[in-house]
N, C-alpha and C positions, 0 to 999 in steps of 0.2 A: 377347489383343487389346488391352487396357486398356492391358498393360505394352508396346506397341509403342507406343504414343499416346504415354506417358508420356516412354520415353526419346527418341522424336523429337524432344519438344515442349525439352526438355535439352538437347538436341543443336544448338537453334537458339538455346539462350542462352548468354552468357559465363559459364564458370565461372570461380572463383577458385581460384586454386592456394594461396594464402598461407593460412597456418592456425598456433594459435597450439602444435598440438600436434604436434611434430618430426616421427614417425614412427620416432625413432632406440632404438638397444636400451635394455631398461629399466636396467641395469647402467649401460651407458654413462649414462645419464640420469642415476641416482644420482650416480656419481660425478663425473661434470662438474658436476652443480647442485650437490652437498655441498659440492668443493671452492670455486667459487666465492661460495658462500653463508658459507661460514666466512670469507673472505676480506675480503666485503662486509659480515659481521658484523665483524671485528678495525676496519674502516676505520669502522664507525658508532660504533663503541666509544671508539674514540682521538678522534673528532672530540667526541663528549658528555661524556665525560670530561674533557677539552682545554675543552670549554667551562666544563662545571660549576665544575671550578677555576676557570677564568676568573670566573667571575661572585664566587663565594667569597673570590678573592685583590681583588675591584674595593670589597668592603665589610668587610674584614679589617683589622687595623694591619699594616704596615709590620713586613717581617723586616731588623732593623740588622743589619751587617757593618761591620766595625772594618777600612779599610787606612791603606795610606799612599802618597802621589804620589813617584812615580819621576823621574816627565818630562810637560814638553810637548811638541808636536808637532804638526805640519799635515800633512794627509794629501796626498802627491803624488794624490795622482788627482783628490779632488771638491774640496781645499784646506780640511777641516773641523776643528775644531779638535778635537784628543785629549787626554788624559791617561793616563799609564801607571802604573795604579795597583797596587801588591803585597795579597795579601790571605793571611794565614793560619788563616783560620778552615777548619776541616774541612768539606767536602762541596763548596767551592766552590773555583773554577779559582785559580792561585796567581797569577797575572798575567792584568788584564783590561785593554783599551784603551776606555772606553768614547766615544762622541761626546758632547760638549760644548757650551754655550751660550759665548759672547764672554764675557759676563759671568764667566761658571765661570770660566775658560781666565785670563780677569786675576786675579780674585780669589783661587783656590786656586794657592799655590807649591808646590815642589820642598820634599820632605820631610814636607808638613803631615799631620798626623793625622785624616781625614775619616771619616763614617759613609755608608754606602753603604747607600740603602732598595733591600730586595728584596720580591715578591710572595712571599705564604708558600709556596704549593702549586707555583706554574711557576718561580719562581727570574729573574722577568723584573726586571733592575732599571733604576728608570726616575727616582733621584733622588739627590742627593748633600746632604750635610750639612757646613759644615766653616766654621769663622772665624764661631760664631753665626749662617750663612746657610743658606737653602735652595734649592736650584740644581735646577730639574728638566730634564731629560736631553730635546733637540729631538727624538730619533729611538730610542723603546724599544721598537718591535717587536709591542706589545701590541694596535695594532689589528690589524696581519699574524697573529696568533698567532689573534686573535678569528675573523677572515676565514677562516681555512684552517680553525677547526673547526666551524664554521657548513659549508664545501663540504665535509667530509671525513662530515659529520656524511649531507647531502644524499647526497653522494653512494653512502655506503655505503647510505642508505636505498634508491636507484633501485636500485644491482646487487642487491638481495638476493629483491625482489620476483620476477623470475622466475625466477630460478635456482632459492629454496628451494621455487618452486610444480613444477619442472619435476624436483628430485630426491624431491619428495613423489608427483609420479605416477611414478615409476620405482621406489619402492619399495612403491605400492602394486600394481604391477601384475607387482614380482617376487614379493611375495609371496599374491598372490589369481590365477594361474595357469588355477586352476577358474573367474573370471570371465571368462577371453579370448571375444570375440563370434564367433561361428561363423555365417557367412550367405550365404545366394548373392545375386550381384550380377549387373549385367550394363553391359561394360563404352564407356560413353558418350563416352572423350576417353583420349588419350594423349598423354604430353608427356616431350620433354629438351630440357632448359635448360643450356644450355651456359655457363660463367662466362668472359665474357671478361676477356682484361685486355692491359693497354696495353705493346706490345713496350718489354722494357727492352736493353739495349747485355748482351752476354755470351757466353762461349764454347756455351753450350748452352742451347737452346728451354726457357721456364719451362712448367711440364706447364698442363695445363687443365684442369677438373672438370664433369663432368657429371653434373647431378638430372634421376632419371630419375622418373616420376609417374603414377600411372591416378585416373580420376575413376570412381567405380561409382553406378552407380544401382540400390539396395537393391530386389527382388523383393520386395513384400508389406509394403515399408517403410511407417509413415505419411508424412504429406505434408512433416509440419516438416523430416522429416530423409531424405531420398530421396537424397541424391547426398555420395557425402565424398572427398575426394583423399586418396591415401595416396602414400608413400616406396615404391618398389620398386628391386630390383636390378638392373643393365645386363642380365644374362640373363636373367630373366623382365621385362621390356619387350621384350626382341625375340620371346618367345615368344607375346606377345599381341597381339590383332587388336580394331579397333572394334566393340563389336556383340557381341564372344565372351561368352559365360553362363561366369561363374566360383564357381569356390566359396572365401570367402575367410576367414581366420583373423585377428584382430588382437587386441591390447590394448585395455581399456578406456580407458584414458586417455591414453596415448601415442599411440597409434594405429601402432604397431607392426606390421608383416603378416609372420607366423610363418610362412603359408603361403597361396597363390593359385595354385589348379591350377584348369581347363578343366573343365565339364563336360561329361559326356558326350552330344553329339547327340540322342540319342532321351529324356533326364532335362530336357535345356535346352527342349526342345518341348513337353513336356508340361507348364512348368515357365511357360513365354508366352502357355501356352491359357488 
């Protein structure tokens, strides 16, 4: 009688459907959260690393490079002034156009023998030497260079948080099997949620996906945790009715349902008294 009180009083509240744990296979889990956790890992790597040099190459001397000027030139598009400078030292591109200061662009000619400052670790260069002057470069890239590993840094941090929380419950619940929760419920809400989406122009209908969902309320559960939504499949949703006494199987952590069968009439009565 209790457990009739109980899921009525449920039955007159909002549930929430949204949950932070999928329901999806624990395999699948792994391997969706591995892969994108490594991925998220590579991008937090190159953003820290991309920094660390940074900061290393901003309190380090200066890596000289020996060219020589080819040419001047104004750029048809933004009209900024270049130089076409030859470089044959190894590791570094054999022809580089860098942008220019006014000043640079008068001062350095055709031919001259200039030193070109590079950062030691990123190769960013951001100054010229040449005629006893020193010429620094309007546009060297280095706070763009700062900027993307600051976000690459951030951002690998965000993807990685649930991914590698979401491939850790997948392998902990491929491999502890003997903890799947075995429990009778009874079942208080049913739900498909259908994904719309906005007709596009095409020879043929884009498909549509349906989440199908049961809300249980745990027989003999305590109070903190009496009701949990889980993932079920198109055919067991249609096999189910509000109100049915089930006996259900899941995952600890995923929340997985391996099995949800009915029980039987005269077990579910004796089971409400």
């Amino acid at each position: 009688m209790r457990q009739k009180q109980e899921v009525s009083a449920f039955a007159g509240e909002l549930i929430s459907w949204w949950s932070w744990r999928p329901g999806i296979k624990p395999r699948n889990a792994l391997i969706l959260g591995g892969l994108i956790s490594l991925v998220a890992l590579l991008l937090a790597c190159i953003g820290l690393i991309t920094l660390v040099a940074g900061i290393v190459d901003s309190v380090s001397q200066p890596l000289q490079v020996t060219g020589v000027v080819a040419a001047h030139f104004r750029n048809s598009y933004d009209r900024q002034p270049h130089l076409r400078i030859h470089l044959s030292t190894s590791g570094f591109p054999g022809e580089i156009l860098p942008s220019v200061s006014d000043s640079a662009f008068v001062a350095i000619h055709d031919n001259d023998h200039i030193l070109l400052d590079y950062s030691p670790n990123l190769h960013i260069l951001y100054a010229l030497e040449g005629n006893d002057q020193y010429y620094m470069l309007p546009s060297s890239g280095s706070l763009g260079i700062f900027v993307g590993a600051v976000a690459l840094l951030l951002l690998g941090t965000v993807l990685l948080l649930y991914p590698a929380v979401l491939a850790y419950w997948g392998w902990r619940d491929l491999h502890d099997r003997k903890g799947n929760y075995g429990t009778t419920a009874k079942i208080i809400s049913l739900r498909a949620a259908v994904q719309t989406r906005t007709n596009r122009p095409g020879l043929t209908p884009r498909p549509t996906r349906t989440w199908y969902g049961v809300a249980l309320c745990f027989i003999g559960a305590s109070s903190q945790e009496q009701v949990l939504t889980f993932a079920i499949r198109e055919e067991v949703y249609h096999s189910l009715h509000r109100g049915d006494v089930v006996h259900v199987t899941y995952s600890p952590c995923l929340h997985y349902v391996y099995a949800l069968k009915p029980v039987e009439p005269e077990e579910a009565g004796e089971l409400a008294e």
